[in-house]
PAZAPA-4460 file (N, C-alpha, C; in steps of 0.05 Angstrom, whole numbers, plus 32768, in hexadecimal, padded with zeros to 4 digits):
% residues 132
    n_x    n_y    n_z   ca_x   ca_y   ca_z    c_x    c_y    c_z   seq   type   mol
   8027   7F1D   7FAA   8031   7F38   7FA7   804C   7F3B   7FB5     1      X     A
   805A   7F43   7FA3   8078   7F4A   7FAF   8077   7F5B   7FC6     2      X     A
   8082   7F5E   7FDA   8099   7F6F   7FF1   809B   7F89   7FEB     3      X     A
   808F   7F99   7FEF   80A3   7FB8   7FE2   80B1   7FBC   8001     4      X     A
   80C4   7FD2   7FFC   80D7   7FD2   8009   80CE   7FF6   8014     5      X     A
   80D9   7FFD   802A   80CF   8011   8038   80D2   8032   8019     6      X     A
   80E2   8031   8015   80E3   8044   7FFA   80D1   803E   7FE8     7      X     A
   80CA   801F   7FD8   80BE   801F   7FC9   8096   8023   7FDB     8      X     A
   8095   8024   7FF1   8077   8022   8002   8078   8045   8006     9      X     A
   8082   805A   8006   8088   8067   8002   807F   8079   7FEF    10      X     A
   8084   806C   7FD0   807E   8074   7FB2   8060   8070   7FB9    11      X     A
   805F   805B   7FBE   803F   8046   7FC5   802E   805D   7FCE    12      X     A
   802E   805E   7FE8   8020   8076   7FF8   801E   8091   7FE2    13      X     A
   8033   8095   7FDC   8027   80B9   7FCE   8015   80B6   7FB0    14      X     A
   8011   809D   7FAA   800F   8090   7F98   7FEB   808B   7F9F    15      X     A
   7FE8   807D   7FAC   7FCA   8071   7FBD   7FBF   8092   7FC4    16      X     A
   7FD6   809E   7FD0   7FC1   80C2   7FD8   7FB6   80D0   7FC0    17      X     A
   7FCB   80D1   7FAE   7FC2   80E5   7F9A   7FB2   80D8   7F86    18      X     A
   7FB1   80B5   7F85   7F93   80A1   7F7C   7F9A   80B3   7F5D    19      X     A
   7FAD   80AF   7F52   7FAF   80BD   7F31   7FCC   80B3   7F29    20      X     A
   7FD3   80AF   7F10   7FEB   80AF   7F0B   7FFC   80C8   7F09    21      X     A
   8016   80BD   7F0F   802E   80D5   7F18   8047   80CD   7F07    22      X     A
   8050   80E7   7F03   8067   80E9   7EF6   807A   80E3   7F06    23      X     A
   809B   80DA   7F05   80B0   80DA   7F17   80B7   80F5   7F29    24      X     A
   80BA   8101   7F14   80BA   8124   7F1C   809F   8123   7F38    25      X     A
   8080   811F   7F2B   8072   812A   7F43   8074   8114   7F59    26      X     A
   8081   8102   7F5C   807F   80EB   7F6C   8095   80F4   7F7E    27      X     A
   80B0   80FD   7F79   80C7   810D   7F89   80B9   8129   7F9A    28      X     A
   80B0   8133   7F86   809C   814B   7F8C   808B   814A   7FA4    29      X     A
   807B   8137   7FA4   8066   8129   7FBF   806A   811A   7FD2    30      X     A
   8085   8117   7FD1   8090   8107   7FDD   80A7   8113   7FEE    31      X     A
   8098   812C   7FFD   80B4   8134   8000   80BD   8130   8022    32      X     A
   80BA   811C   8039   80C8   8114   804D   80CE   80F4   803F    33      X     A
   80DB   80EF   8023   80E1   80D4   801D   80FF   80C7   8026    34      X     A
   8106   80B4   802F   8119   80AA   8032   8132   80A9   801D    35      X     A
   8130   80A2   8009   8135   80A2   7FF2   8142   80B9   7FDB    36      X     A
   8157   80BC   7FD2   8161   80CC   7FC3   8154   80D2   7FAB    37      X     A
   8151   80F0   7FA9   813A   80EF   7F89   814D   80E1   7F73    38      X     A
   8167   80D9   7F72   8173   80D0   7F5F   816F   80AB   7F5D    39      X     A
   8165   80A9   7F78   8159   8087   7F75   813C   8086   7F62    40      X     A
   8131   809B   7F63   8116   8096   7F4E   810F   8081   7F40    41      X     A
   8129   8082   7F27   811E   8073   7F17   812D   8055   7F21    42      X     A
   8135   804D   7F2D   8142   803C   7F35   8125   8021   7F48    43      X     A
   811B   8038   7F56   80FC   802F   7F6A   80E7   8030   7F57    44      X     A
   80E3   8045   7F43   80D2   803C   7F2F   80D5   801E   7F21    45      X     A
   80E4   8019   7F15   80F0   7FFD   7F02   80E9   7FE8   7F11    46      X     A
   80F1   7FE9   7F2D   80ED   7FCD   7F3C   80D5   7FCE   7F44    47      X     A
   80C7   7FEA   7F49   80AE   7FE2   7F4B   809A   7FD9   7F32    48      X     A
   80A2   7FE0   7F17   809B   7FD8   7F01   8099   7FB6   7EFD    49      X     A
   80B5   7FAE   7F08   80BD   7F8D   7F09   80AC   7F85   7F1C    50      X     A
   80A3   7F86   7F2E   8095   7F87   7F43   807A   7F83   7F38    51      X     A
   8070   7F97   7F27   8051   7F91   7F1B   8041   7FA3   7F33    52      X     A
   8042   7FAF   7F41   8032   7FBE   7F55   8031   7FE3   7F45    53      X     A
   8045   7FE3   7F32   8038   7FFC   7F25   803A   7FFB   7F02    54      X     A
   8030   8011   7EF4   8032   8008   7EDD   8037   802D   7ECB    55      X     A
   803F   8025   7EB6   8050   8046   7EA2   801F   8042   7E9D    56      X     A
   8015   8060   7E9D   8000   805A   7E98   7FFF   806E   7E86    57      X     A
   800E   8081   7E84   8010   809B   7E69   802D   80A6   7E63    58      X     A
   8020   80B7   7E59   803E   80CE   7E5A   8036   80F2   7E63    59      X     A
   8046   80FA   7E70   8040   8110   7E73   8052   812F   7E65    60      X     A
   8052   8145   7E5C   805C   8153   7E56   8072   8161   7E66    61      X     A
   8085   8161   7E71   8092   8177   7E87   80A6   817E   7E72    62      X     A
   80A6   819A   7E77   80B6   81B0   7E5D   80B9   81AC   7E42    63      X     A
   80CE   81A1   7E3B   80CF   81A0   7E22   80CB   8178   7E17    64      X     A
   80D4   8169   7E36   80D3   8153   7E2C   80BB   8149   7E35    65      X     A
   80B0   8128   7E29   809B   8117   7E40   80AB   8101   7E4E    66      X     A
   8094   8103   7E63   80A4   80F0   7E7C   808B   80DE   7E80    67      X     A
   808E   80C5   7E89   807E   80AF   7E8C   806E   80B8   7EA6    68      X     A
   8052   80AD   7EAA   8045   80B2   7EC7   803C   8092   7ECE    69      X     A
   8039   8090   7EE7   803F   8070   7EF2   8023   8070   7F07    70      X     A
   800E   8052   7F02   7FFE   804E   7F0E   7FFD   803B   7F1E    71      X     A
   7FF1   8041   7F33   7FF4   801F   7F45   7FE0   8012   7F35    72      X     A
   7FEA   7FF7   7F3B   7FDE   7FDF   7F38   7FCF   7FCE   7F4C    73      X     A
   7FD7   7FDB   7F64   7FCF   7FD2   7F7D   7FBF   7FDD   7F97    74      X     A
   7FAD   7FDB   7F9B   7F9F   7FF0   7FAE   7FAB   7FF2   7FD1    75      X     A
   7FB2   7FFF   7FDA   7FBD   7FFF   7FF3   7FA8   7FEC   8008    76      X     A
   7F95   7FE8   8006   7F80   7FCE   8014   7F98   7FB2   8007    77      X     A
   7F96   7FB1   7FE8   7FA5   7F99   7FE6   7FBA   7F8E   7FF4    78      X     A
   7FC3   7FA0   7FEA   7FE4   7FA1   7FF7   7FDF   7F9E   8011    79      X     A
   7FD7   7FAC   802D   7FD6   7F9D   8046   7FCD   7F80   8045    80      X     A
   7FB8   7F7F   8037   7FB5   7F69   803D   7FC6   7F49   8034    81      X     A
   7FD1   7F52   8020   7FE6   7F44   8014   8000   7F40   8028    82      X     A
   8009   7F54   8033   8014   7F54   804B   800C   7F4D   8062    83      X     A
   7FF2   7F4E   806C   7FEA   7F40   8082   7FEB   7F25   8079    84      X     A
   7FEA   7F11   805D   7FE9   7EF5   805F   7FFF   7EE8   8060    85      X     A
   8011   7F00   805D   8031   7EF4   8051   8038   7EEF   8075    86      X     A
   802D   7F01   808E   8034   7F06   80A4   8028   7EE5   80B2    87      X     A
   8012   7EE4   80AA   7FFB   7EC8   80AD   800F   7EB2   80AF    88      X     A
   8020   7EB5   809B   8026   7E9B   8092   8043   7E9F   809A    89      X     A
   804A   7EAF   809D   806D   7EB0   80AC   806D   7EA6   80C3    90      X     A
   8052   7EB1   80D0   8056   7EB6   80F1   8048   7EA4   80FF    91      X     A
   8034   7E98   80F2   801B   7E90   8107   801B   7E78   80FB    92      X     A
   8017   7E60   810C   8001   7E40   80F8   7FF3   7E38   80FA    93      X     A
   7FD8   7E52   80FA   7FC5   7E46   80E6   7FBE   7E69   80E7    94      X     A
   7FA2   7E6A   80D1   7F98   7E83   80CB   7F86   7E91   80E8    95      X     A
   7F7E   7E80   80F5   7F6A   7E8B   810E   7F7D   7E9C   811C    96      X     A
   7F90   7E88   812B   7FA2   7E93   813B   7FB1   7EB1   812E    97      X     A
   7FBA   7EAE   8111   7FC6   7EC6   8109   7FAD   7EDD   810E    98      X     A
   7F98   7EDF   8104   7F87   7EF1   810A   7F78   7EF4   811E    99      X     A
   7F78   7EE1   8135   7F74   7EE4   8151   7F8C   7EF9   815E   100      X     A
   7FA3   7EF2   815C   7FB9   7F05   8168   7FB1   7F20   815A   101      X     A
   7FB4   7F25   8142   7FB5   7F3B   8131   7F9D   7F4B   8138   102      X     A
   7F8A   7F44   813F   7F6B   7F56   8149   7F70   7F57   815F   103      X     A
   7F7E   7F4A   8180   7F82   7F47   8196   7F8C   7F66   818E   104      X     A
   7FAA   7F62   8183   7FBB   7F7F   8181   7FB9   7FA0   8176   105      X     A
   7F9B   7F98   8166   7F89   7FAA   815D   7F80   7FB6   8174   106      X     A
   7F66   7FA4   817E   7F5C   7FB4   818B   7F6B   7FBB   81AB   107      X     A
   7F82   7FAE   81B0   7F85   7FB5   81C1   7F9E   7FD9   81C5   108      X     A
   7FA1   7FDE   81AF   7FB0   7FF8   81AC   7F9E   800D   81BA   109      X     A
   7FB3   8016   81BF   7FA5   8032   81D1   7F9D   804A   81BB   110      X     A
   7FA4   8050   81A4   7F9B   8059   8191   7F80   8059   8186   111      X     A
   7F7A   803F   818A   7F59   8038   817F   7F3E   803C   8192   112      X     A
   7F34   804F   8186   7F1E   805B   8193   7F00   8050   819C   113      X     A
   7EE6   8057   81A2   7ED8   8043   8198   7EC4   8045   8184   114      X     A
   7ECD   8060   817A   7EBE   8060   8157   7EC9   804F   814A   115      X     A
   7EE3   8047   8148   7EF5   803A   8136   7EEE   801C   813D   116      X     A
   7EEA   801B   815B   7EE0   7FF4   8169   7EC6   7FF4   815C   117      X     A
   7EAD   8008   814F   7E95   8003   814C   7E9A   7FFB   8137   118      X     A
   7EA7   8011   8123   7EB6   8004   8104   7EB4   7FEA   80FB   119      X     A
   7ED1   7FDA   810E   7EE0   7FC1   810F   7EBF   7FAF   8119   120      X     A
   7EB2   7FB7   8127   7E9B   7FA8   8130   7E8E   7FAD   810E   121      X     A
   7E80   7FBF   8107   7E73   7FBA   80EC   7E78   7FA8   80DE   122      X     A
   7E9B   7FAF   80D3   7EA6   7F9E   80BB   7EA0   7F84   80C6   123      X     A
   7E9D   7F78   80E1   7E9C   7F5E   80E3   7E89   7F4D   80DA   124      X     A
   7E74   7F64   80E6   7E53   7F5A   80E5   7E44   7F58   80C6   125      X     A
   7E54   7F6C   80BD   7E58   7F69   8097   7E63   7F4D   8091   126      X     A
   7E6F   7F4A   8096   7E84   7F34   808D   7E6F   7F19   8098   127      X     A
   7E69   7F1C   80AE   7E4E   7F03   80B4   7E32   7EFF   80A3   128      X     A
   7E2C   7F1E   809C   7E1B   7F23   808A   7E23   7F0A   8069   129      X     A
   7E36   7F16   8063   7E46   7F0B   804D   7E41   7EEB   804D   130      X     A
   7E4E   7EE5   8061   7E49   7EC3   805B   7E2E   7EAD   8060   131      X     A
   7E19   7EC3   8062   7E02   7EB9   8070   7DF2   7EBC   804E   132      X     A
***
């Protein structure tokens, strides 16, 4: 999976919230602390098209004309994680060590609570479950 770039992660997010396809119009619309000039629209749409992470999934009616509405292709779980391997493999050599540091820096944020450590403890114990 390609890179998106802070504008195109952006589209992404209002995109993953509203879990529906969106017109350009409602994507400017929802988007409104964006970086990005509403006149880049269609410019971040196209590359994200080339990209393959969204797709034209209808058409919608606004006034007199129709305008295309655009669906991800990609679920925001993917996409981190796609990004956490690309990080794996930039940064670290081998997979332990990358996800030994990366959980060290998890849990050690002052942010994370310990409903959220019981969480991170489930998904593990799931995940042991899994291979057994």
């Amino acid at each position: 999976m390609e890179h998106l770039t802070n504008s195109e992660l952006e589209i992404m997010e209002t995109m993953w919230k509203m879990n529906r396809p969106l017109s350009r119009s409602e994507i400017i619309e929802l988007t409104p602390n964006r970086t990005w000039k509403k006149s880049s629209i269609h410019i971040l749409i196209n590359k994200m098209l080339e990209k393959e992470v969204i797709k034209v999934d209808g058409f919608v009616r606004t006034n007199k004309n129709y305008g295309r509405t655009y669906a991800s292709l990609i679920t925001k779980d993917d996409y981190i994680v796609s990004t956490f391997d690309k990080i794996k493999t930039s940064y670290f050599d081998s997979k332990s060590s990358a996800v030994t540091s990366i959980f060290a820096a998890l849990i050690q944020d002052k942010d994370i609570n310990d409903e959220l450590l019981d969480e991170l403890q489930q998904m593990i114990e799931r995940r042991k479950q899994k291979k057994k």
